[in-house]
PALOVEX-571016 format. One line per 5 residues: number of its first residue (from 1); their letters; for each residue x negated, z negated, y negated of C-alpha. Coordinates in pm, 1 decimal, padded with zeros to 6 digits. Each point is the difference from the previous one (the first is absolute). Layout:
BEGIN
NUM	a	X/Z/Y; ... .
This chain:
BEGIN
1	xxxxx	-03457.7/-08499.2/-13337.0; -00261.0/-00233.1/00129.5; -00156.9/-00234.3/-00254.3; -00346.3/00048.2/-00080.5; -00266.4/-00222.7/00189.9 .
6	xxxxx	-00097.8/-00319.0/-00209.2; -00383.4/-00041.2/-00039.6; -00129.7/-00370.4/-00040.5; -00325.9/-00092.1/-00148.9; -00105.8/-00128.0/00378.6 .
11	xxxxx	00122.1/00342.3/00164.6; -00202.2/00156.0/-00305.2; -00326.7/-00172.0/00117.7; 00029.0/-00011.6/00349.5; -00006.6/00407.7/-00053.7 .
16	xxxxx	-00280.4/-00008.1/-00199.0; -00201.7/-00251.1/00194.9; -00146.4/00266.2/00261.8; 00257.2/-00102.9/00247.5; -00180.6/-00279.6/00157.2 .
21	xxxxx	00151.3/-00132.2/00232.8; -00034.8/-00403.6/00052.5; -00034.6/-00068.2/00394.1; 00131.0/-00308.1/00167.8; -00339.5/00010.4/00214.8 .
26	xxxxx	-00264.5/00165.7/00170.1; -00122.8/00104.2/00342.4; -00354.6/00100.3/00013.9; -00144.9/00179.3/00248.9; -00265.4/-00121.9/00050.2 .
31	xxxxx	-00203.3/-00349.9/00043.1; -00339.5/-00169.1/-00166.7; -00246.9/-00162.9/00247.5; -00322.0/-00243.9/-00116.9; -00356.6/00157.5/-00006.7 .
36	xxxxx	-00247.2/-00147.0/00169.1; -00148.7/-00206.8/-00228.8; 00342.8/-00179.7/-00112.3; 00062.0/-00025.1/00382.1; -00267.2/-00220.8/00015.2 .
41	xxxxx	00079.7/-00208.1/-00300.5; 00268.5/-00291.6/00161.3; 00166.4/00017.1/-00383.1; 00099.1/00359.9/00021.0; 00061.0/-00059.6/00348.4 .
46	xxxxx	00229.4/-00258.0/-00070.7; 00170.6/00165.4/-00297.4; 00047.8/00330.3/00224.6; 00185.9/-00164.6/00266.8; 00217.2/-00217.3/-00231.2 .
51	xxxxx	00101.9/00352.2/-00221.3; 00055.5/00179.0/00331.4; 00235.5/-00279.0/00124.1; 00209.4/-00032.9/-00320.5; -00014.3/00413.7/-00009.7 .
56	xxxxx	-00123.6/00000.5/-00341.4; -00157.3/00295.7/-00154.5; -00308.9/00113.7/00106.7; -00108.9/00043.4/-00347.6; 00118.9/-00372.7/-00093.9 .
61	xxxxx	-00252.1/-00123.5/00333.2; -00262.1/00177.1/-00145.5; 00039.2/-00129.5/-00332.1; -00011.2/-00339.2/00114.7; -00304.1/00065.9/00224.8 .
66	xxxxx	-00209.0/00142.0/-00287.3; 00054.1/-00328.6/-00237.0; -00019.6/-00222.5/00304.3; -00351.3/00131.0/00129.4; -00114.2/00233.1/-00223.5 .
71	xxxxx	00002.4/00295.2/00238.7; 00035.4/00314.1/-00224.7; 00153.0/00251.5/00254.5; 00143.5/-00228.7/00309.4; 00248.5/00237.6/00166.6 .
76	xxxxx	00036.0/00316.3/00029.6; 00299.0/00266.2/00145.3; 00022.9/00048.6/00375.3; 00263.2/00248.0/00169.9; 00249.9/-00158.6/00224.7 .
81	xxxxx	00283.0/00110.5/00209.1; 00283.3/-00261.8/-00181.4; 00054.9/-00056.7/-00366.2; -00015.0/-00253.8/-00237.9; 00270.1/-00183.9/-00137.1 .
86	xxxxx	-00140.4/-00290.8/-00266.5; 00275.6/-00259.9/-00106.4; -00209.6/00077.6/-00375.7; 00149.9/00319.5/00031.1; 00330.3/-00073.4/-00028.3 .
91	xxxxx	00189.3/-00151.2/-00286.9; 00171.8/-00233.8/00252.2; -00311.1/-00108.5/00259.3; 00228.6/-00086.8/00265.4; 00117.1/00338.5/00025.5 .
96	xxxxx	-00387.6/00123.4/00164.4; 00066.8/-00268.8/00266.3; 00394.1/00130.7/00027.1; -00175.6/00374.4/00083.0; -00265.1/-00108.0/00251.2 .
101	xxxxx	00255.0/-00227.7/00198.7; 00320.2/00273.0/00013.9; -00231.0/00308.4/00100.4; -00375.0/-00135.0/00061.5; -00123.1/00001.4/00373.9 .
106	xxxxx	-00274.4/-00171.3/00176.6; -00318.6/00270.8/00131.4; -00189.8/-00213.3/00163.9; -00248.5/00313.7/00014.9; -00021.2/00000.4/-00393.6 .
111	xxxxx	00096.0/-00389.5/-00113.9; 00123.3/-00322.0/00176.1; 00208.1/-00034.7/-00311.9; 00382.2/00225.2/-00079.0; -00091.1/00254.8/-00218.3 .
116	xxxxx	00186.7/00281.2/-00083.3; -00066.2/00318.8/00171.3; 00315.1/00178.5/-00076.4; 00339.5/-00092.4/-00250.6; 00282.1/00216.4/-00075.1 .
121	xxxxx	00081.2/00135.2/-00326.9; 00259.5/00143.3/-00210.7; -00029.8/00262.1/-00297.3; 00149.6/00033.7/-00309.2; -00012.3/00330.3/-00136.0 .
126	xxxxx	00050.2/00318.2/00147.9; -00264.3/00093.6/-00280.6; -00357.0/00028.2/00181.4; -00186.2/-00120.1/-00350.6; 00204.5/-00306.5/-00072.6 .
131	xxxxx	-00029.2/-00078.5/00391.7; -00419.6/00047.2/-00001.2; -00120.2/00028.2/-00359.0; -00332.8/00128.7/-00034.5; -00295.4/00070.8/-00217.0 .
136	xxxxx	-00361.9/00026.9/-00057.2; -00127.8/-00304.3/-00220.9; -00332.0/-00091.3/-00150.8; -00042.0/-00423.1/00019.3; -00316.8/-00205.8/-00101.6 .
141	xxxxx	-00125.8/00249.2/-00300.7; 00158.4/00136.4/-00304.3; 00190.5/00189.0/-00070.4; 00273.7/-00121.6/00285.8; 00056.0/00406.4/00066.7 .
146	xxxxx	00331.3/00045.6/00231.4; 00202.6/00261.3/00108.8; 00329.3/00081.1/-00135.0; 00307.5/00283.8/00032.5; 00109.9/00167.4/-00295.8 .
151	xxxxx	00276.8/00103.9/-00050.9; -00057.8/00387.4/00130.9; -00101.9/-00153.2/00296.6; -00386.3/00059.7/-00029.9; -00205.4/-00295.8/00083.4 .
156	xxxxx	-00231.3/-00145.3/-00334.9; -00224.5/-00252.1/-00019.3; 00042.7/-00211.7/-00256.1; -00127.4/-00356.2/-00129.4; 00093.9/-00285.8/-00306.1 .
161	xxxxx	-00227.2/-00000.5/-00271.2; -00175.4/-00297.8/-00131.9; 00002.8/-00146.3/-00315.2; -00183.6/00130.3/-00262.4; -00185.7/-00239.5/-00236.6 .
166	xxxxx	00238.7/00208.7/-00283.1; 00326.9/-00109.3/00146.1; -00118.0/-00372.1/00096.8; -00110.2/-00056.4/-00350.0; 00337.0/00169.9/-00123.0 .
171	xxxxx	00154.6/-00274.3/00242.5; -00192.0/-00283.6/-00157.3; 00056.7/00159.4/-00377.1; 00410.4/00019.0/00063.2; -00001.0/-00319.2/00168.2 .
176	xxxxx	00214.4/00190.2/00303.2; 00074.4/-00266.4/00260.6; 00188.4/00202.8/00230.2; -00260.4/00332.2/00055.6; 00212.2/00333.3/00076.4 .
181	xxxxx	-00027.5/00166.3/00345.4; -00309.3/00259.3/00033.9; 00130.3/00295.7/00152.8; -00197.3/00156.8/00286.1; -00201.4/00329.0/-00053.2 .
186	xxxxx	-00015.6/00257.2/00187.3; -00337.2/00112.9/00082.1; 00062.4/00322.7/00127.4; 00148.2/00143.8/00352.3; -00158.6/-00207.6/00315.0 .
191	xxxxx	-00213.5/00252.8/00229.6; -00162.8/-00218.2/00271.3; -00244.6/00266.9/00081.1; -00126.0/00033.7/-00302.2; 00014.2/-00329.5/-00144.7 .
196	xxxxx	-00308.0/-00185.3/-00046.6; 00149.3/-00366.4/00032.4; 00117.0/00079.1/00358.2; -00296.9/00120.8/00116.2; -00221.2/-00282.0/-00095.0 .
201	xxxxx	00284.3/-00223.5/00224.4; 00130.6/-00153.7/-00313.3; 00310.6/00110.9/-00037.3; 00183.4/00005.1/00372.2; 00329.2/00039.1/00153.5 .
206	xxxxx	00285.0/-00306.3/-00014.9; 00317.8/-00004.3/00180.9; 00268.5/-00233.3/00009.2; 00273.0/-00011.5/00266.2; 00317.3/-00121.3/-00122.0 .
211	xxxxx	00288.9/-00165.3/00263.1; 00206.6/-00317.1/00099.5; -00035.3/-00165.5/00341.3; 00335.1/-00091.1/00187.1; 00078.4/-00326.0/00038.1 .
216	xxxxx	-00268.6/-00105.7/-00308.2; 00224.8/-00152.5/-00281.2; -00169.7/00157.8/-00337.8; 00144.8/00117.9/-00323.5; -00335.9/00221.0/-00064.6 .
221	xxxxx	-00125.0/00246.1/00248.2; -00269.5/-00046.4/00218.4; -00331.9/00222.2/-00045.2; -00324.9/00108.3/00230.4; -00294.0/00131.4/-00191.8 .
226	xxxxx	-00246.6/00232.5/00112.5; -00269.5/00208.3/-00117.0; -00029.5/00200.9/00321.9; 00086.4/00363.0/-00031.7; 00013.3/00082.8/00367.6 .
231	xxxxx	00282.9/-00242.3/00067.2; 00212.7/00076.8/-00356.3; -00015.1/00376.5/00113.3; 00150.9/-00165.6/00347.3; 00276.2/-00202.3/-00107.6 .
236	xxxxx	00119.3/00282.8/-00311.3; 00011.9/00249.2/00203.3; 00194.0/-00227.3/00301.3; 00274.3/-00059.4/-00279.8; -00034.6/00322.4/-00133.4 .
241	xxxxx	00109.2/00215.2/00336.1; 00247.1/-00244.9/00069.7; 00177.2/00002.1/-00389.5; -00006.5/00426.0/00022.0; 00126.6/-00013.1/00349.1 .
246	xxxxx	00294.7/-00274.0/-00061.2; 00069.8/00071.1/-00363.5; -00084.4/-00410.1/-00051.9; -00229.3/-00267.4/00111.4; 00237.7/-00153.9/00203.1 .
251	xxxxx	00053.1/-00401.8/-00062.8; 00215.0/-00107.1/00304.1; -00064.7/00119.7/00356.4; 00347.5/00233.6/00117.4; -00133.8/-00032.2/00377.4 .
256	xxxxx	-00032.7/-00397.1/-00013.2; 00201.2/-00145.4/-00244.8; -00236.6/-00284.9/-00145.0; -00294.5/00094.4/00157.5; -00303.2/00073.0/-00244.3 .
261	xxxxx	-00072.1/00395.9/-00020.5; -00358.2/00000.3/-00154.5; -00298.3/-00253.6/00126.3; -00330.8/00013.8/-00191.3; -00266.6/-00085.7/00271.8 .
266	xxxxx	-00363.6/00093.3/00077.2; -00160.4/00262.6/00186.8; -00330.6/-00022.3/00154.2; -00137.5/00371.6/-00075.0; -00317.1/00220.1/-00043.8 .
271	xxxxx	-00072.8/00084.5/-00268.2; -00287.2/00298.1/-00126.3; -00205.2/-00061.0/-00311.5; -00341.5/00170.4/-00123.5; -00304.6/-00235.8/00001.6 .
276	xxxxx	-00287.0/-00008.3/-00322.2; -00170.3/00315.7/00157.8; 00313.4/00221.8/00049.3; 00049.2/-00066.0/00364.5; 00311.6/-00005.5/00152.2 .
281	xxxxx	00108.6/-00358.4/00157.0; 00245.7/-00209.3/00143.5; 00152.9/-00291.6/00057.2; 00328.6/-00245.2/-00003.0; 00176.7/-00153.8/-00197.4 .
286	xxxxx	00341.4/-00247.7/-00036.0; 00205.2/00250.6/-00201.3; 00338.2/-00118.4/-00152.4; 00287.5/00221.3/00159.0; 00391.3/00023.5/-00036.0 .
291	xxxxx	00203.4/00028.9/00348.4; 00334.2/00118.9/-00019.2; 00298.9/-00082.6/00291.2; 00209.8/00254.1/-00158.9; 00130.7/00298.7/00242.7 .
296	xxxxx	-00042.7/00254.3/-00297.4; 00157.9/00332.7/00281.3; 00347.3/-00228.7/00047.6; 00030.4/-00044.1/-00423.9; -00122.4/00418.6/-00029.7 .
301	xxxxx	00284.7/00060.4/00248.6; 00261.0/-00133.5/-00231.5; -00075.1/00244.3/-00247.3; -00010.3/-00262.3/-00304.6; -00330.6/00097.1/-00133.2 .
306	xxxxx	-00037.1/-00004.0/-00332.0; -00272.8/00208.0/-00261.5; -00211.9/-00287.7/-00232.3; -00249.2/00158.3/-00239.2; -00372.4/-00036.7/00110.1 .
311	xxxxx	-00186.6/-00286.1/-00144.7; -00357.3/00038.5/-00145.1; -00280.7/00021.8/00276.0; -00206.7/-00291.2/-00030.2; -00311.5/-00038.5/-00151.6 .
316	xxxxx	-00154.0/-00066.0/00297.4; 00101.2/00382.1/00132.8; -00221.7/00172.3/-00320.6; -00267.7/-00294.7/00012.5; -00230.9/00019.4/00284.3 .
321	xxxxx	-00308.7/00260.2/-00041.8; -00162.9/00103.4/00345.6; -00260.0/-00279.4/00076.1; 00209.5/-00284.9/-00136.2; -00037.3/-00261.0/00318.3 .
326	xxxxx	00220.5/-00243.2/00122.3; 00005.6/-00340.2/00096.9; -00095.1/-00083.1/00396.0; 00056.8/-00285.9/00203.5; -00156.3/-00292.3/-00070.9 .
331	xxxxx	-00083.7/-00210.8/00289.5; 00290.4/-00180.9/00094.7; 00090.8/-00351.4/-00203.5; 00227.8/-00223.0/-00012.6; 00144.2/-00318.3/-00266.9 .
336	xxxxx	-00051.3/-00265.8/00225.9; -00220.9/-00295.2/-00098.6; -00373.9/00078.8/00023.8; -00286.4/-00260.3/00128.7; -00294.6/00030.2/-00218.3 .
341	xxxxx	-00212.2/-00049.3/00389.0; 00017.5/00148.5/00296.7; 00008.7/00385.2/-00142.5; -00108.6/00301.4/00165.4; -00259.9/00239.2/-00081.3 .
346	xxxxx	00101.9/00089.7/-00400.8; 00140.5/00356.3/00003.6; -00149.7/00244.9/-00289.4; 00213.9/-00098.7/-00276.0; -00081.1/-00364.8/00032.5 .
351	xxxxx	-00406.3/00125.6/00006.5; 00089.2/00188.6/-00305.2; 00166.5/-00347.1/-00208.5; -00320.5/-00195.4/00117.9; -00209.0/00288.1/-00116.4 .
356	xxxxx	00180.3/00015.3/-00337.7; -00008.8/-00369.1/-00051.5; -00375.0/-00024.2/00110.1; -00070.4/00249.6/-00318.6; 00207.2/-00196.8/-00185.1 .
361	xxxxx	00214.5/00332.9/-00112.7; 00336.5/00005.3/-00177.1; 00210.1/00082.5/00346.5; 00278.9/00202.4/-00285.7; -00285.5/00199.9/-00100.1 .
366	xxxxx	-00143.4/00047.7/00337.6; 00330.7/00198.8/00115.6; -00009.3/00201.6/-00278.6; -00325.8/00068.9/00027.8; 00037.3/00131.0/00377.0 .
371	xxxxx	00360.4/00179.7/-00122.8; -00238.9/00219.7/-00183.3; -00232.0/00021.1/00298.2; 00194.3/00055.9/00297.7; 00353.0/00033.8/-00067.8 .
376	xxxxx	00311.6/-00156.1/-00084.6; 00125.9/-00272.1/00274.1; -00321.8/00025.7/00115.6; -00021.3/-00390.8/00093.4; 00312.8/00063.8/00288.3 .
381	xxxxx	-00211.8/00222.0/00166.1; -00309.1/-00200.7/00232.5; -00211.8/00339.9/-00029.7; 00052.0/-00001.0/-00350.3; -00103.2/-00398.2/-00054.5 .
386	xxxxx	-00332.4/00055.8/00228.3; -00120.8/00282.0/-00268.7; 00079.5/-00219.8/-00264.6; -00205.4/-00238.8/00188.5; -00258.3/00243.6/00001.6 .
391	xxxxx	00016.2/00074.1/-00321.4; -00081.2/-00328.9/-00162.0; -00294.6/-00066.8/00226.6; -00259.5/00183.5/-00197.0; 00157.5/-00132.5/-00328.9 .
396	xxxxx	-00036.7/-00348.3/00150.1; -00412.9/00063.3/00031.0; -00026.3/00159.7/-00389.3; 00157.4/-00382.9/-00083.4; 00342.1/-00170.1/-00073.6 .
401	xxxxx	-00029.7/-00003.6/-00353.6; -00074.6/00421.2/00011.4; 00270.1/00087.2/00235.9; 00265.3/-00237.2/-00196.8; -00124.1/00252.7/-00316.0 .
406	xxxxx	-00010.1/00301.0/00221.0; 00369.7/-00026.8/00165.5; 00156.7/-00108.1/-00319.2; -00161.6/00277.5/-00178.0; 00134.8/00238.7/00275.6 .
411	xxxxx	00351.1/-00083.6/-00024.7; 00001.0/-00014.5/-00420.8; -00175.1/00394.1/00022.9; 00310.0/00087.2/00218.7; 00264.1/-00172.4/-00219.7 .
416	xxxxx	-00130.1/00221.5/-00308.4; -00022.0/00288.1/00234.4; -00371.2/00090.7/00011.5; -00143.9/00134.4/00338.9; -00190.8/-00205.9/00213.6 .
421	xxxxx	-00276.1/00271.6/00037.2; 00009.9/00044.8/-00434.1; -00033.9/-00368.4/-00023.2; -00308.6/-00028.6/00243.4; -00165.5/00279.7/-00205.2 .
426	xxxxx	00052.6/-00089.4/-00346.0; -00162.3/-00405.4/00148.3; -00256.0/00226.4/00133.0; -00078.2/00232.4/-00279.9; -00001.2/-00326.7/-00268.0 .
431	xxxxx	-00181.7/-00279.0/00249.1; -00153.2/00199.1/00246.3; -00075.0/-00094.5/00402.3; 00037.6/-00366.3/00106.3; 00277.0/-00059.3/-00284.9 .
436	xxxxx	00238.5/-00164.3/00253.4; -00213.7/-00310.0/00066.4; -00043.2/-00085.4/-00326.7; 00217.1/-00210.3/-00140.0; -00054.5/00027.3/-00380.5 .
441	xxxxx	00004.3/00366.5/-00003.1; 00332.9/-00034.7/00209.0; 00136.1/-00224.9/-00254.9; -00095.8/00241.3/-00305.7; 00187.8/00298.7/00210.6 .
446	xxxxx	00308.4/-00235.8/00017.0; 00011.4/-00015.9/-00339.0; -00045.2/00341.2/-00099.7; 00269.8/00080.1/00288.1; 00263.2/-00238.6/-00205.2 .
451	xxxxx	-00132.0/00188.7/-00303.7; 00097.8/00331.9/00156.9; 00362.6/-00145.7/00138.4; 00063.5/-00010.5/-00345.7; -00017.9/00362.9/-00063.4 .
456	xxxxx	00283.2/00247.4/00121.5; -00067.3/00074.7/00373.8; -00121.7/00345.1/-00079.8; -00249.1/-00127.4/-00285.3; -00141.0/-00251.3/00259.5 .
461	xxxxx	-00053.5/00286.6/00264.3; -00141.2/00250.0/-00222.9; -00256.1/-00310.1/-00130.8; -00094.3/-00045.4/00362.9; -00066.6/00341.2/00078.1 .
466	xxxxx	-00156.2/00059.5/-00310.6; -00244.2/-00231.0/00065.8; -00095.2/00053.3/00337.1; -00036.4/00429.9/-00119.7; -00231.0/-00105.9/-00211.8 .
471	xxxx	-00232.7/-00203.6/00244.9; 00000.1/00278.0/00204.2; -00091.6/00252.8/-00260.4; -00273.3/-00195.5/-00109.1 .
């Protein structure tokens, strides 16, 4: 008889710690370039160029720009057709430069530098959710929601509650210097459609592909992030024929012994998305893609094909409602060193940063101002960027100070989940016409808005709607 299986208290905790996975790096898919205004700072100039030659972060260069020259938002994300491989990324730097010299390539087209366009990689699992895990999660505002599988396979959302002032004073009362665990709660199942958080863009889609590289000495395995449906949908469903056809996810090539089956690359494709209005549009975009040189009809022919269970369809599949856009090309961009003179006519999102900066707007707020607006990703798409353009012009003439009030008081209406068109009528029915450009009634609506976030979302609506019934009945 086979002895039982001995549990340790590390084995214990590694199951119960969500099964995160610790990565022995990143590649990113994408790059950060300055904005105007920081390209003509020599500083942030100088601190780009420096970050971009060492292959830091992005977000570490923009750190240092901020506290160097005081530039709120200096960079921002521009599609390209190689990835990103920071030495901050990995827990041994030299291991970014090992990548970029084994498989990058010089394009003089895209960069005079090697980047990588392409790299091989190997899988681990024939299990499609420990190879991409996936889920919706809610960053930047609490609760933290995220998605979870129970254990009859429905999908929940779920989030950690904080600390009540009850238990902290229980803490301080006991004198408790190691605090127990708080367990997650459930919040009930997770229904994209219907859910409120997703709708408002809060709460979005995060996928993590899991793999080694050949010829990269790591102990942990390497990991590419991306919150782009389109391409997860891509790359599962690549893996997915290929592990119902075969049986397995095959790990060694039985055609060319040694030679790399699966390459993760990038595809240059068009892509359709639906504009503020409705209209249907389109563009391109530098997708992620996996390429396989696998002869699938010579391993079918053998007859060893095997029958795995089905893993769950991703989020992504039961996410996207009709209208959802995507992300389009960006004009094309590259790492290279910048020179704050000599530029060419500034495209639109460089007129929208000076814009921004000549109002002297939060840029954080800004987006999520025009995420309510237009749509989500709205800033990769030119079209999109020239009606946000639009947009702020006529806030710009009712005065800086008024539009700061105005966009901020936009985007905290959405996060409680009040209508734009019930917010406009309840400031209507209590202030009246001409409201907007005054700056001490906007400041008394601000407060009665943060009054009103208080309340359960419902409450607040009903108090909004109340009001504005009321004005018109009179």
């Amino acid at each position: 008889m086979n002895a039982p299986m001995k549990l340790s208290v590390l084995s214990t905790r590694a199951a119960n710690n969500d099964q995160q996975i610790r990565l022995g790096g990143k590649i990113r898919a994408g790059i950060k370039v300055l904005t105007k205004a920081a390209q003509n700072n020599p500083k942030a100039v100088s601190l780009y160029n420096d970050g971009v030659e060492k292959r830091h972060k992005f977000t570490d260069i923009e750190k240092r720009i901020k506290d160097a020259t005081g530039i709120a938002n200096p960079m921002f994300p521009r599609n390209t057709p190689f990835f990103n491989v920071a030495a901050s990324d990995f827990g041994m730097p030299e291991i970014a430069a090992l990548i970029v010299d084994t498989y990058g390539e010089v394009r003089t087209e895209h960069s005079p530098r090697k980047q990588l366009y392409r790299f091989p990689v190997v899988f681990h699992s024939d299990d499609l959710n420990a190879v991409y895990p996936n889920q919706f999660k809610r960053h930047g505002m609490e609760p933290h929601y995220e998605s979870h599988y129970g254990e009859d396979g429905e999908r929940y959302c779920r989030y950690l509650p904080p600390v009540s002032d009850q238990q902290a004073a229980e803490v301080r009362a006991r004198r408790i210097k190691k605090v127990m665990r708080r367990e997650k709660v459930v919040r009930g199942r997770c229904d994209p459609g219907s859910c409120h958080e997703f709708g408002q863009g809060q709460c979005k889609f995060r996928g993590r592909l899991l793999f080694y590289v050949p010829g990269i000495p790591t102990t942990g395995m390497l990991g590419m992030e991306t919150s782009s449906e389109y391409a997860a949908e891509g790359i599962w469903s690549d893996l997915e024929r290929i592990r119902d056809a075969l049986g397995t996810i095959p790990r060694s090539n039985p055609n060319k012994p040694g030679a790399p089956i699966f390459w993760i690359t990038k595809s240059l494709e068009p892509r359709t998305y639906f504009d503020e209005h409705g209209k249907k549009q389109s563009g391109f975009q530098w997708v992620p893609k996996l390429q396989a040189d696998i002869d699938i009809g010579a391993l079918l022919s053998s007859g060893k094909v095997l029958a795995l269970p089905s893993a769950h369809t991703p989020v992504a599949w039961l996410s996207q409602p009709k209208g959802m856009p995507d992300a389009v090309l960006l004009p094309p961009a590259d790492a290279t060193p910048v020179q704050p003179e000599g530029q060419g006519a500034p495209d639109v999102n460089d007129q929208l940063d000076q814009l921004i900066e000549e109002m002297g707007l939060d840029q954080d707020t800004v987006m999520q101002y025009f995420d309510v607006k237009i749509a989500q990703s709205w800033e990769n798409d030119p079209a999109h960027v020239e009606t946000a353009i639009k947009m702020l012009e006529p806030l710009k003439r009712l005065g800086n100070e008024c539009a700061a009030k105005l966009i901020g008081l936009s985007v905290r209406v959405s996060q409680i989940g009040i209508e734009p068109r019930d917010f406009n009528a309840y400031a209507f029915a209590r202030y009246g016409k001409g409201y907007t450009a005054k700056i001490d009634v906007l400041s008394r609506i601000e407060a009665e808005i943060e009054a009103l976030a208080k309340l359960p979302r419902e409450a607040a609506i009903a108090q909004v709607r109340q009001i504005d019934t009321a004005a018109q009945a009179a």
